[in-house]
C-alpha positions, 0 to 999 in steps of 0.5 A: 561076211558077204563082200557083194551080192545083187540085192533083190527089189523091195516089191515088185509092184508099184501103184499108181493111185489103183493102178499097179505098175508090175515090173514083170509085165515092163519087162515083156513090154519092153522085150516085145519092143526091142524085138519088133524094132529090132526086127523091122529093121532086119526085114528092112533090110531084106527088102521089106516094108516098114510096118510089116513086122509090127503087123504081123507081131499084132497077131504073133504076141497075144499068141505067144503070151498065151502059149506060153502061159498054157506051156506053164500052166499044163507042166507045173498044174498042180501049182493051180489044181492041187489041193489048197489051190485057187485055179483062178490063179491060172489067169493072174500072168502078171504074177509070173509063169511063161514058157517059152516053149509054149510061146515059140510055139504059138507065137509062130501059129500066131506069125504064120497066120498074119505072114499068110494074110500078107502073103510073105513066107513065115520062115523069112520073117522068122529069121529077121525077127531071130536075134530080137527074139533073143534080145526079148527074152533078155529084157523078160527075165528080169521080170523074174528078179523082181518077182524072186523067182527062178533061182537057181542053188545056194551059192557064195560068188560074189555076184549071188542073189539075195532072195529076201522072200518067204513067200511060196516056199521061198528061203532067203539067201544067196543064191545063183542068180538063173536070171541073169544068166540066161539073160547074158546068154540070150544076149550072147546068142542075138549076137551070134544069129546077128553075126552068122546071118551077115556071115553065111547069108542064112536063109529060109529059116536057118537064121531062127533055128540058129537061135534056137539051137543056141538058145537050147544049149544055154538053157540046158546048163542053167535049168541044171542050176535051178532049184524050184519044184518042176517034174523029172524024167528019168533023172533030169528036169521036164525042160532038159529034155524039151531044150535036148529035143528042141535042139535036134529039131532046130539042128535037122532043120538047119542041115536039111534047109540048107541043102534043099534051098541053099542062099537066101530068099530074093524077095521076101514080101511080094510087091503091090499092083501099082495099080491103084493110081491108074485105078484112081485116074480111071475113076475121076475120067469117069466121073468127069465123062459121066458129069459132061453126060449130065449136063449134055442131058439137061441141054437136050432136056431143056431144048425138048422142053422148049419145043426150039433152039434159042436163035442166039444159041444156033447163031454161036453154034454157027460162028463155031462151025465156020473156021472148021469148015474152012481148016 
């Protein structure tokens, strides 16, 4: 008899008269939030300015989610185009299937565009948005509890998971829950960019490649643990030996920045000309000026239409004159 287990959610899906609440999609919702809160807070203290991050995340996320879902959609194809399959199910993103591979890679696409627009260095941005990433990450893989999926093999601890579905091939069970583990490890690993940064005062991107080269460890040991369908090489899963080249990338990086451009980044987003209050000042002194022109034309106009000056008018030009002359 089993003593405890985490139970599984009933549906994944609430509906709100026609509207369907899915947790999957709260889940991602609430990861990109953490991140983007989390990570203006970092950039804040870097010497940022606030909205900056949003900003840039505006272009980093839509990316990002369709990044990740091409990673998906091209590793585990025939899911969408073998025989017996609808390929319009490629789109349905809510029903779960985001690569974060695919989505680090074209979220930071989407970063460098909007760092670009700004002006500010991706790799300064990267490294305030690090351990939030993480945190993310955290919040959107409980996105596969509610979806049972990602599972990892049949297992009796006391905090295994019981899939109660059998749709798509599923068997209920208990199994090992892949879920949280990476989860709590994603969390771990926000920790320790956190750390290490206030620590060695990283910089110049060495903050990111930190999490990624920590992340990828953890991913190696739990992708060993899953039993879902995915392609093999050579004995080990697709995503084994992205995490294993993913992980030298990030390792190369690390040494290699840190050797070049040592410490980090005095400014990480260039002032704005105070400009623009002269600019402003300018422009009434100019409004002003071109008023008294106005009225100074519609004098002399008014004085040409005449043909001669009003004696009372020429008597206080006269009075006005006198104590200057005397000065």
């Amino acid at each position: 008899m089993e003593i405890a287990y985490i139970p599984s959610p009933s549906r994944g899906v609430l509906h709100l008269g026609p509207i369907p609440l899915r947790g999957y999609a709260f889940c991602i919702i609430i990861g990109v939030f953490v991140a983007v809160w989390l990570g203006n807070k970092r950039w804040l203290a870097r010497g940022g300015r606030p909205g900056t991050v949003a900003d840039i995340a505006v272009w980093a996320v839509p990316f990002g989610l369709v990044g990740g879902r091409l990673y998906h959609v091209i590793t585990d194809y025939e899911l969408y185009f073998s025989d017996g399959r609808d390929w319009v199910d490629a789109f349905k993103i809510w029903e779960g299937g985001l690569g974060i591979w695919g989505a680090i890679a074209l979220g930071g696409l989407g970063a460098w565009i909007g760092c670009r627009r700004r002006g500010i260095p991706l790799p300064a941005w990267a490294d305030a948005l690090a351990p939030g990433i993480a945190l993310a990450q955290a919040c959107g893989r409980w996105g596969n509890w509610f979806n049972q999926e990602l599972y990892g093999r049949e297992t009796t601890v006391p905090w295994a998971l019981h899939i109660t579905s059998s749709t798509d091939g599923r068997v209920p069970g208990y199994y090992h829950p892949t879920f949280l583990y990476e989860s709590l490890w994603c969390v771990g690993v926000a920790l320790v960019v956190i750390w290490a940064d206030r620590r060695f005062t990283l910089g110049h991107g060495r903050a990111f490649a930190l999490y990624v080269a920590t992340y990828c460890v953890g991913r190696f040991w739990i992708e060993y643990l899953r039993v879902d369908d995915a392609h093999h090489i050579l004995g080990m899963r697709l995503n084994n030996w992205t995490a294993i080249f993913v992980f030298i990338a990030a390792v190369v990086y690390f040494v290699l920045s840190a050797k070049k451009r040592p410490g980090r980044e005095d400014v990480v987003e260039p002032d704005v000309p105070d400009g623009s209050a002269a600019d402003g000042a300018e422009g009434t002194e100019g409004a002003e000026g071109a008023e008294s022109d106005a009225e100074s034309a519609e004098v002399k106009a008014e004085a040409d239409t005449d043909g001669e000056v009003d004696p009372l008018v020429k008597a206080e030009d006269k009075a006005a004159a006198e104590p200057t002359k005397k000065s």
